[in-house]
Gaussian input, Z-matrix of N, CA and C with variables (Angstrom, degrees):
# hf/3-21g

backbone

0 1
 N
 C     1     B1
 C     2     B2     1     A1
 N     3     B3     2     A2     1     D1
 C     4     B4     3     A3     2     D2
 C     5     B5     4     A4     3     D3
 N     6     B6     5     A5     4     D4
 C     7     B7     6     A6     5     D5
 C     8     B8     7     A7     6     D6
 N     9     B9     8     A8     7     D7
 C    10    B10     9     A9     8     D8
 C    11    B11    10    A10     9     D9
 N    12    B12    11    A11    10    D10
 C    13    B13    12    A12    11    D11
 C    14    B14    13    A13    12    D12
 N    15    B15    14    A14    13    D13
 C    16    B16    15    A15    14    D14
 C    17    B17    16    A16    15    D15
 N    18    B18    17    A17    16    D16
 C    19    B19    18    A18    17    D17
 C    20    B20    19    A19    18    D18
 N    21    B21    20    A20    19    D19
 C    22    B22    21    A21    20    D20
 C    23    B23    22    A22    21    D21
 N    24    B24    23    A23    22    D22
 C    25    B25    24    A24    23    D23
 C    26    B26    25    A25    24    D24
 N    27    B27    26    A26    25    D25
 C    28    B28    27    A27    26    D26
 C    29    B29    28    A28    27    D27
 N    30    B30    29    A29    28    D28
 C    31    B31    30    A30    29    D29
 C    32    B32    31    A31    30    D30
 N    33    B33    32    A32    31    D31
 C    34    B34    33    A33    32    D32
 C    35    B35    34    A34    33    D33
 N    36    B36    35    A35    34    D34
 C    37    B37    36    A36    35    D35
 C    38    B38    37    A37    36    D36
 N    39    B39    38    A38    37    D37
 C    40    B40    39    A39    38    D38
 C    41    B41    40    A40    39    D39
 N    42    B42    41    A41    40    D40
 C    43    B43    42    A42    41    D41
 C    44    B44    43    A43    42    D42
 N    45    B45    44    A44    43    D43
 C    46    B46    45    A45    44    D44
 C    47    B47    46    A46    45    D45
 N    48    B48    47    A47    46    D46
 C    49    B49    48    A48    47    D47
 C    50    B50    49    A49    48    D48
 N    51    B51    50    A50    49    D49
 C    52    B52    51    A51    50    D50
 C    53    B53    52    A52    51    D51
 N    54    B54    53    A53    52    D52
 C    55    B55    54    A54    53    D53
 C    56    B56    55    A55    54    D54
 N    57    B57    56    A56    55    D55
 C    58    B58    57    A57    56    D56
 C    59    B59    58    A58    57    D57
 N    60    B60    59    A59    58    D58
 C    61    B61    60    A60    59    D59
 C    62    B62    61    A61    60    D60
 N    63    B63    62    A62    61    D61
 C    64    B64    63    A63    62    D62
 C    65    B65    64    A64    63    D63
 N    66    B66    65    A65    64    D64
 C    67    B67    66    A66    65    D65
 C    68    B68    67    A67    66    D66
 N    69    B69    68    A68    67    D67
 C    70    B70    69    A69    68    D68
 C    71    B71    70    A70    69    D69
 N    72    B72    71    A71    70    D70
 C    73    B73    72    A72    71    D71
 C    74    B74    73    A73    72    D72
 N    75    B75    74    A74    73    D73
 C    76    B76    75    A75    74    D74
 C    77    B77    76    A76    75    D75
 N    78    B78    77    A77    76    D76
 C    79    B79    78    A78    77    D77
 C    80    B80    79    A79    78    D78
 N    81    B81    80    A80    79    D79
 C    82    B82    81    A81    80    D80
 C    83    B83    82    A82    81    D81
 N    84    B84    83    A83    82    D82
 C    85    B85    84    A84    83    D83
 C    86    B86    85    A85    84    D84
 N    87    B87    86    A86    85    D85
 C    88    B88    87    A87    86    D86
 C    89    B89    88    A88    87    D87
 N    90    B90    89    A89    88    D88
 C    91    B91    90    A90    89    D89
 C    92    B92    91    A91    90    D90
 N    93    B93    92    A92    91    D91
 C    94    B94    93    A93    92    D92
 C    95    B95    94    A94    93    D93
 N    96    B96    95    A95    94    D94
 C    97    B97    96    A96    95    D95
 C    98    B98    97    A97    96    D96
 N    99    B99    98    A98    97    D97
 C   100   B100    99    A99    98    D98
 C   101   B101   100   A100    99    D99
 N   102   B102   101   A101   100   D100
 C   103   B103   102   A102   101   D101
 C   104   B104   103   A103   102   D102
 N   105   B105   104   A104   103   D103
 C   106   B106   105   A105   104   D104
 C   107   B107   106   A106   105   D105
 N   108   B108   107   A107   106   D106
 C   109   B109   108   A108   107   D107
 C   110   B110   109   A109   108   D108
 N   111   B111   110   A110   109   D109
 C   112   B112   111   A111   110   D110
 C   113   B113   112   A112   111   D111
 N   114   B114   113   A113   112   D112
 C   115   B115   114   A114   113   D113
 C   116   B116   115   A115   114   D114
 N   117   B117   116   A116   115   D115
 C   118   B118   117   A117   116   D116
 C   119   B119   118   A118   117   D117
 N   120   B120   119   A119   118   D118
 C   121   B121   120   A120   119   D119
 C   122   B122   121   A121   120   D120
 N   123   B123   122   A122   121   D121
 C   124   B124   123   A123   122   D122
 C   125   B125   124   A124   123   D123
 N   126   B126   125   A125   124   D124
 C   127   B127   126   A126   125   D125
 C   128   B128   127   A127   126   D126
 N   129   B129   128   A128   127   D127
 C   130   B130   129   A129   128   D128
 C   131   B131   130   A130   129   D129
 N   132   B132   131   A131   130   D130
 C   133   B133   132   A132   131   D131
 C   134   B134   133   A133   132   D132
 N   135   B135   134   A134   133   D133
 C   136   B136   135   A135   134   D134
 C   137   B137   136   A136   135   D135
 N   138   B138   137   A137   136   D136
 C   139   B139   138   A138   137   D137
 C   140   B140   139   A139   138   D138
 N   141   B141   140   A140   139   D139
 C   142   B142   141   A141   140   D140
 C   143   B143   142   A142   141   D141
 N   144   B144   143   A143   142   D142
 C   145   B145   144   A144   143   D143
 C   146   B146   145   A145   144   D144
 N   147   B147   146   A146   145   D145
 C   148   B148   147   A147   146   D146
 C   149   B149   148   A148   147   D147
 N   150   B150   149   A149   148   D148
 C   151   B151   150   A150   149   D149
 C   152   B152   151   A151   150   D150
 N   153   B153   152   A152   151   D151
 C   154   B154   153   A153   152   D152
 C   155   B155   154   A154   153   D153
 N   156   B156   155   A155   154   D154
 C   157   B157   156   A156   155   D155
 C   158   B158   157   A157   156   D156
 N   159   B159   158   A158   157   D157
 C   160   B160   159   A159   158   D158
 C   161   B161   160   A160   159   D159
 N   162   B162   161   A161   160   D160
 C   163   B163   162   A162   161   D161
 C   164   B164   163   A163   162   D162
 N   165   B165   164   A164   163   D163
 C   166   B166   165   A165   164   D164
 C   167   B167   166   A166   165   D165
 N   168   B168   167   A167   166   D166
 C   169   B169   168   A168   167   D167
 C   170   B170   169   A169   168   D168
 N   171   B171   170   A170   169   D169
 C   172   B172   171   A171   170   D170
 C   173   B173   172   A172   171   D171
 N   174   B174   173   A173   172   D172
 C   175   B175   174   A174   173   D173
 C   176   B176   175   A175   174   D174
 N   177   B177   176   A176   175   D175
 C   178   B178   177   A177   176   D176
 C   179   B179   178   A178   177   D177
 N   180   B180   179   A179   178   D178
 C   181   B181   180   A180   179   D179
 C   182   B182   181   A181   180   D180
 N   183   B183   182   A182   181   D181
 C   184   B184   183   A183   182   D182
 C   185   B185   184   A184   183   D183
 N   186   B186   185   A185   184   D184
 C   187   B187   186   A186   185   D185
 C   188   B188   187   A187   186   D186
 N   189   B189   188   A188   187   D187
 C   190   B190   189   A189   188   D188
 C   191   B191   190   A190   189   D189
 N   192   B192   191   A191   190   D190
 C   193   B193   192   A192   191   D191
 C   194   B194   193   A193   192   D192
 N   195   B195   194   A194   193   D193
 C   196   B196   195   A195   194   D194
 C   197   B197   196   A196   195   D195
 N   198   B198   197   A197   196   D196
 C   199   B199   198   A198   197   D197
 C   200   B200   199   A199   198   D198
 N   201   B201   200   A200   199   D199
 C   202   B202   201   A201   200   D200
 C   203   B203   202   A202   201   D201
 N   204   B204   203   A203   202   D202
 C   205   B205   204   A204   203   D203
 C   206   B206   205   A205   204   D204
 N   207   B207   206   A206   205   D205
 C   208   B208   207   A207   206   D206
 C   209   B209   208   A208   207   D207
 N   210   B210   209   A209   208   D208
 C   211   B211   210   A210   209   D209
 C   212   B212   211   A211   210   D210
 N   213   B213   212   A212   211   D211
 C   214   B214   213   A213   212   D212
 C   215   B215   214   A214   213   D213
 N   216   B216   215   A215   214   D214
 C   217   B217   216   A216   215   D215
 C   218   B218   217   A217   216   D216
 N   219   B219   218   A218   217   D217
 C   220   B220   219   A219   218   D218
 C   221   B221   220   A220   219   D219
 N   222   B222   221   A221   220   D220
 C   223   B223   222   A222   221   D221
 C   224   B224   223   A223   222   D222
 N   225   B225   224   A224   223   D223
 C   226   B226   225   A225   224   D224
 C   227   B227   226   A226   225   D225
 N   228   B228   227   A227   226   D226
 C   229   B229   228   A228   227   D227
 C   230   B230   229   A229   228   D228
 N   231   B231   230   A230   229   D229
 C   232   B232   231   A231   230   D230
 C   233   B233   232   A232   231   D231
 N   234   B234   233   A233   232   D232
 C   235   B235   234   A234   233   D233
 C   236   B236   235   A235   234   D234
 N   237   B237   236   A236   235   D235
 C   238   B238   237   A237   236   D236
 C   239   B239   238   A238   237   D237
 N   240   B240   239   A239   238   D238
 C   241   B241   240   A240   239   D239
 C   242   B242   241   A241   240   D240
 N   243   B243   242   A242   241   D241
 C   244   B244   243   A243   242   D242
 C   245   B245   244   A244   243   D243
 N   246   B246   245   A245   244   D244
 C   247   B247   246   A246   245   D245
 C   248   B248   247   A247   246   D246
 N   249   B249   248   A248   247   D247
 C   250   B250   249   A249   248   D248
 C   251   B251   250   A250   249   D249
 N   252   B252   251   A251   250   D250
 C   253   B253   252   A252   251   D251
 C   254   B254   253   A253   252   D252
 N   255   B255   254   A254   253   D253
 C   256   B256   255   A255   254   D254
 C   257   B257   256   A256   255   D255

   B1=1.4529
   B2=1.5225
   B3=1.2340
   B4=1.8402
   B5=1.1257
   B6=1.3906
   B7=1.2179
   B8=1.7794
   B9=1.8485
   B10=0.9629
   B11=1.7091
   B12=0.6871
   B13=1.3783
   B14=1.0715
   B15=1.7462
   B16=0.9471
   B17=1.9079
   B18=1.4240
   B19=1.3142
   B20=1.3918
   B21=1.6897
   B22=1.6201
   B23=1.3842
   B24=1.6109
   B25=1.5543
   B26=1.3448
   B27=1.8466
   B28=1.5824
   B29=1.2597
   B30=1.5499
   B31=1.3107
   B32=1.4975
   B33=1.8915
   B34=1.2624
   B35=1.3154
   B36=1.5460
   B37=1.4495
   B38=1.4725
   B39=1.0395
   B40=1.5023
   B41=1.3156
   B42=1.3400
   B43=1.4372
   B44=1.6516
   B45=1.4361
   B46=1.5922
   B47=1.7718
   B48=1.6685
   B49=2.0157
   B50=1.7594
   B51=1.4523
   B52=1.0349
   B53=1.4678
   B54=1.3252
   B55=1.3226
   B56=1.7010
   B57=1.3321
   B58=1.5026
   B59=1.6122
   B60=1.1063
   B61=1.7353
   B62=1.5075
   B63=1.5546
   B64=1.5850
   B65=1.5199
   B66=1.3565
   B67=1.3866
   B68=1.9347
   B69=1.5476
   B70=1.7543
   B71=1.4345
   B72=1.4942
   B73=1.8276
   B74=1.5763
   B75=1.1933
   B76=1.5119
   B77=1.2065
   B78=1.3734
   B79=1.3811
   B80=1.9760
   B81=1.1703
   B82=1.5195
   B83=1.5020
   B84=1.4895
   B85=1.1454
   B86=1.6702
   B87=1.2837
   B88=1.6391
   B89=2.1906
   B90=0.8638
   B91=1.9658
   B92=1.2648
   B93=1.4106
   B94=1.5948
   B95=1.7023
   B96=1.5146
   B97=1.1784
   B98=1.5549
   B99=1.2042
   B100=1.4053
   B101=1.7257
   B102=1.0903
   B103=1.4373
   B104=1.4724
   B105=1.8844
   B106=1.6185
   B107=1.4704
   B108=1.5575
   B109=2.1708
   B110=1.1294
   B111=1.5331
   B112=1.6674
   B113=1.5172
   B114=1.5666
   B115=1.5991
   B116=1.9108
   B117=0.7779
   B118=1.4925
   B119=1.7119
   B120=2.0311
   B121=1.8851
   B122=2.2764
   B123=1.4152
   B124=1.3070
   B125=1.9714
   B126=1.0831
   B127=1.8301
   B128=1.8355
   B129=1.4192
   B130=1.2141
   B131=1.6136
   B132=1.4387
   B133=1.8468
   B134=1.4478
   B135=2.2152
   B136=1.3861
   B137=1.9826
   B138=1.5153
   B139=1.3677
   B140=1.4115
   B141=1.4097
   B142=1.3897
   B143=1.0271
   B144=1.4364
   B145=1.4450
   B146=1.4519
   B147=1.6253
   B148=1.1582
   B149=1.7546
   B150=1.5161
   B151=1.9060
   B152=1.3792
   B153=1.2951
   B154=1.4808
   B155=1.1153
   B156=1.3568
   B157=1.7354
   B158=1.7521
   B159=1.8536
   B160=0.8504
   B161=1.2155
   B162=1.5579
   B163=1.3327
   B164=1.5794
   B165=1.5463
   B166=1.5434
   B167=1.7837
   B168=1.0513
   B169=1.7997
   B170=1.1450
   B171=1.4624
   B172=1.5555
   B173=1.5366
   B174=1.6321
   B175=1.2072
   B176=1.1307
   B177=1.0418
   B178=1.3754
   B179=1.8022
   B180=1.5043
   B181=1.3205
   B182=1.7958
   B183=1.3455
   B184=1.6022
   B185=2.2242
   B186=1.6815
   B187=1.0349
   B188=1.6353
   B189=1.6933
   B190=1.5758
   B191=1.5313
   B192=1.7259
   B193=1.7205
   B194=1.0058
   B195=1.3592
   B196=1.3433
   B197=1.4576
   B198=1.3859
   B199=1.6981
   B200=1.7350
   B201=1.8373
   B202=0.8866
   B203=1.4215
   B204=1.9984
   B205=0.7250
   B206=1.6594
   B207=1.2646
   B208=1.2210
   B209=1.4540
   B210=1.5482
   B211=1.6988
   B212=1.2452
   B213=1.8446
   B214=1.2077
   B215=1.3016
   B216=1.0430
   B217=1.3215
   B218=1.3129
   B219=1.3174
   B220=1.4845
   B221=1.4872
   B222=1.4306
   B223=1.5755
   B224=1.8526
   B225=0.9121
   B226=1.2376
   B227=1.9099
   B228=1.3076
   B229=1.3541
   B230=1.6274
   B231=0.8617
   B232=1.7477
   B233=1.8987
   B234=0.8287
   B235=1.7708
   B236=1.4897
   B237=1.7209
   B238=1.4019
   B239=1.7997
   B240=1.6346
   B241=1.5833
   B242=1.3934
   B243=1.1968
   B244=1.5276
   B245=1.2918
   B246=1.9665
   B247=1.5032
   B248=1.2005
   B249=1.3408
   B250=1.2930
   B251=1.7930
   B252=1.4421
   B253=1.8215
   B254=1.2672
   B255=1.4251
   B256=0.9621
   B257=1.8180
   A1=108.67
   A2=106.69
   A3=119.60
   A4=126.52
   A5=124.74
   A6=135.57
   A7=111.32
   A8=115.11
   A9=101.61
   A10=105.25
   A11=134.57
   A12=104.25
   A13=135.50
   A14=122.55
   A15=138.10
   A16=104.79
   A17=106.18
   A18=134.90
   A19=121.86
   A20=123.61
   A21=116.46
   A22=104.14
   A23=111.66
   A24=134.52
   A25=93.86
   A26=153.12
   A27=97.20
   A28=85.69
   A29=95.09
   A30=109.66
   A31=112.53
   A32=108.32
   A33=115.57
   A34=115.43
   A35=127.25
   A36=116.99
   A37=120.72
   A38=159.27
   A39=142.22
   A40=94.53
   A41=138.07
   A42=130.93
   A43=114.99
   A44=95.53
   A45=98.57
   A46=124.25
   A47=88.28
   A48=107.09
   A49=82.53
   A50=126.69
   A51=121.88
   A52=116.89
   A53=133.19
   A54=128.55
   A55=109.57
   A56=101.17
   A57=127.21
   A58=117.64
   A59=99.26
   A60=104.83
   A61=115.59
   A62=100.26
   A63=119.93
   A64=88.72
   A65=153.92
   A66=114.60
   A67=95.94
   A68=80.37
   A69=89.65
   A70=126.19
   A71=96.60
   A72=81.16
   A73=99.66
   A74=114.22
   A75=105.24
   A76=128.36
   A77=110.93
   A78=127.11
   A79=103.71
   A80=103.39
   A81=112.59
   A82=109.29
   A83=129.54
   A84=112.71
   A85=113.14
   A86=111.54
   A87=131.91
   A88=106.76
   A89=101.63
   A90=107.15
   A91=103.81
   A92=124.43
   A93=108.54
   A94=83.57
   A95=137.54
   A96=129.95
   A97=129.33
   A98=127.41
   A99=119.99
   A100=101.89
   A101=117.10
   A102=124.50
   A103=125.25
   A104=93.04
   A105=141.93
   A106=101.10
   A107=91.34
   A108=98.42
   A109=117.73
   A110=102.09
   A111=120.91
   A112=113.50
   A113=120.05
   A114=135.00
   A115=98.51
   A116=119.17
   A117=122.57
   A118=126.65
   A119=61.10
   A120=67.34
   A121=83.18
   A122=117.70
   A123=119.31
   A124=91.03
   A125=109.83
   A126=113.76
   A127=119.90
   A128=100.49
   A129=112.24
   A130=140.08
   A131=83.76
   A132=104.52
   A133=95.42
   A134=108.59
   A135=87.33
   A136=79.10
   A137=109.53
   A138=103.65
   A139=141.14
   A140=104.51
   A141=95.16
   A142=138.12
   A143=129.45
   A144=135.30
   A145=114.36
   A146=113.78
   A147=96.55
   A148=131.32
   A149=111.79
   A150=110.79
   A151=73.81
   A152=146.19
   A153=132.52
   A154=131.05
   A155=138.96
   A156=153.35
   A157=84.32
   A158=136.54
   A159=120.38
   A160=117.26
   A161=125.14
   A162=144.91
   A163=77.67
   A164=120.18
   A165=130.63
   A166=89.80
   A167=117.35
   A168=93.33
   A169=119.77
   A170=112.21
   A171=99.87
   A172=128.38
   A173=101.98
   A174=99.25
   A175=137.64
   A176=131.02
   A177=152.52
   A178=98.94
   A179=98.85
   A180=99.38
   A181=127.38
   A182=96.96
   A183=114.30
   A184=90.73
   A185=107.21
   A186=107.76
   A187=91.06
   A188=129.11
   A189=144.09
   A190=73.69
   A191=100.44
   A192=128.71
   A193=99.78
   A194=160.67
   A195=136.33
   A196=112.92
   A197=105.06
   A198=124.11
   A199=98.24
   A200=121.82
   A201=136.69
   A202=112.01
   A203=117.77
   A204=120.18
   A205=132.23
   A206=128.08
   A207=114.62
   A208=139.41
   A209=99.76
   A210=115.91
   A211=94.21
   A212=157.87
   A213=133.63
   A214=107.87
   A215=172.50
   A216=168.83
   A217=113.87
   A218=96.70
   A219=116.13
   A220=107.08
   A221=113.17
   A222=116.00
   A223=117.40
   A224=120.80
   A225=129.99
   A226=126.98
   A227=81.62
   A228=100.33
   A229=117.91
   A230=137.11
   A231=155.55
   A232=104.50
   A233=101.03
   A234=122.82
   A235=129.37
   A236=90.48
   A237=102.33
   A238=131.35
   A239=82.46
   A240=95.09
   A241=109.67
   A242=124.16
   A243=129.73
   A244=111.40
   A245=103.91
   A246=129.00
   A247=105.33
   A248=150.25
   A249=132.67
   A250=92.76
   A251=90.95
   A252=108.97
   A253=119.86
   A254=120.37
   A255=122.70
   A256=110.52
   D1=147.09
   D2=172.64
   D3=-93.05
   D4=-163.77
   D5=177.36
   D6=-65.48
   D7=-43.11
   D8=179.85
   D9=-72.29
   D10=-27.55
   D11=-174.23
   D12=-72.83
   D13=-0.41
   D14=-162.49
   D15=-100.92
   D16=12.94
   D17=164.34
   D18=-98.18
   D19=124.64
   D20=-156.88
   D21=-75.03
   D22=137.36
   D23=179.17
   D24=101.29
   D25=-13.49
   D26=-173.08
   D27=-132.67
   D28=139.61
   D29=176.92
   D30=-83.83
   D31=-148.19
   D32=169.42
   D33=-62.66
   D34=-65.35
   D35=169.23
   D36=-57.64
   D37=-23.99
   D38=176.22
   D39=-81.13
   D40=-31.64
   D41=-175.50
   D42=-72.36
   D43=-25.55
   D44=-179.78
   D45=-95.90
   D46=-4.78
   D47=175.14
   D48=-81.76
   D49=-75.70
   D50=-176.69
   D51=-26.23
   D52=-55.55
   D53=-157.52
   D54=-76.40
   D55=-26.52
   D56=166.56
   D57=-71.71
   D58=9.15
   D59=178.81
   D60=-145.94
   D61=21.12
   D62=169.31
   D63=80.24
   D64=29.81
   D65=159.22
   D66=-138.67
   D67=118.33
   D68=160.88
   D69=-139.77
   D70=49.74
   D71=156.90
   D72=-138.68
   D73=178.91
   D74=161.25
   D75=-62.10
   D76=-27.81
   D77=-170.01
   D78=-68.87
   D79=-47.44
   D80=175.86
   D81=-71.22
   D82=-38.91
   D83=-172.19
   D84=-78.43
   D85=-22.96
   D86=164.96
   D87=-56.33
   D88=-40.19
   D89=-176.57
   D90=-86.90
   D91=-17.21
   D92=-162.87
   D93=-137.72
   D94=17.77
   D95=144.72
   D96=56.63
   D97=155.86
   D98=-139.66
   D99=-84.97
   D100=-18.32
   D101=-173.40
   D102=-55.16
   D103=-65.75
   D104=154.51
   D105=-26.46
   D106=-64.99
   D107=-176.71
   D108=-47.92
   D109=-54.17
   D110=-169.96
   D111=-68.88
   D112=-31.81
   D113=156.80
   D114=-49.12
   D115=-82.87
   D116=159.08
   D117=24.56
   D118=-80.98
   D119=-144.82
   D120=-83.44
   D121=-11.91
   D122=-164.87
   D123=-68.18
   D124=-57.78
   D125=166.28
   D126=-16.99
   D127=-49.17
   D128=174.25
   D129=-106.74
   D130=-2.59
   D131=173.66
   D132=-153.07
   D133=135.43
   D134=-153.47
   D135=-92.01
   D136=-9.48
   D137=178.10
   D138=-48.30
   D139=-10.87
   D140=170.11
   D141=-58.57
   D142=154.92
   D143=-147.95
   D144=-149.45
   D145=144.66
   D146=-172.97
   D147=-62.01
   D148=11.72
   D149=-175.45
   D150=-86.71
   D151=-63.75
   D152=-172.32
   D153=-45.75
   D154=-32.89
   D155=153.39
   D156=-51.08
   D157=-62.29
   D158=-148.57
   D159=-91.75
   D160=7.49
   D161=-165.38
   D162=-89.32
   D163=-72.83
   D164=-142.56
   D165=-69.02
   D166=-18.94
   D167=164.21
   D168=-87.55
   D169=-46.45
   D170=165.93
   D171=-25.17
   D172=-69.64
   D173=169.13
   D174=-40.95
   D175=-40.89
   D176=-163.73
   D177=-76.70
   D178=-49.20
   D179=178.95
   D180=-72.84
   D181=-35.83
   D182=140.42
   D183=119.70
   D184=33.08
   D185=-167.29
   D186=-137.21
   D187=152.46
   D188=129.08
   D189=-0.42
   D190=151.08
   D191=142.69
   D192=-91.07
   D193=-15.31
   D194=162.04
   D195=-37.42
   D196=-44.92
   D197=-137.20
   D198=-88.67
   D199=-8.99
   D200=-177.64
   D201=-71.49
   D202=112.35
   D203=149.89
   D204=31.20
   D205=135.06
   D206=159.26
   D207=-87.67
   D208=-24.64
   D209=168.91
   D210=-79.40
   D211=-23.82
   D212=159.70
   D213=-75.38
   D214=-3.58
   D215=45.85
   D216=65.37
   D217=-65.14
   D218=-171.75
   D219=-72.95
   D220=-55.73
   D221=169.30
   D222=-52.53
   D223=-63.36
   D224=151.70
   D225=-9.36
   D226=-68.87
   D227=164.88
   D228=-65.25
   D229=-37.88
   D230=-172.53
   D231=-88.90
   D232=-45.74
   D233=147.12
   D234=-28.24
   D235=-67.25
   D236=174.88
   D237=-69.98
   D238=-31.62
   D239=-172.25
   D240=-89.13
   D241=0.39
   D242=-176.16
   D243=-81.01
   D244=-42.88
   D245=178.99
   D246=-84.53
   D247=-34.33
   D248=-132.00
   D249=-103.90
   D250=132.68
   D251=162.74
   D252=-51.19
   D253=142.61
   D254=166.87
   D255=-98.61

């Protein structure tokens, strides 16, 4: 395991979709933001889901996605369904 994982919500697999989508540090997943990521890694897995969009803010934010906001939540959520495949 790396640096990202040592950020709350991503484990070994979300850390290793990430690294597989050009971004592995914190520093990169922080500049190119949880959306960007989640565009990403959704390109190459059609499974992504919105706890994964809400994992990569957490992280980012440096907290649980539970613990995320409710107006990011909401955006997030509105986010997901705009992008997400059917």
């Amino acid at each position: 395991m790396g640096e990202l994982s040592k950020l709350p919500n991503i484990g070994p697999n979300l850390e290793k979709q990430l690294i597989d989508v050009g971004i592995s540090t914190v520093e990169e997943l922080r500049s190119v933001g949880s959306r960007e990521a989640w565009l990403r890694i959704l390109s190459k897995d059609s499974s992504a889901c919105l706890m994964r969009l809400s994992a990569l803010e957490g992280a980012i934010q440096g907290k649980r996605w539970h613990y995320l906001d409710s107006e990011t939540k909401e955006s997030l959520k509105a986010f997901y369904y705009k992008h997400k495949r059917a």
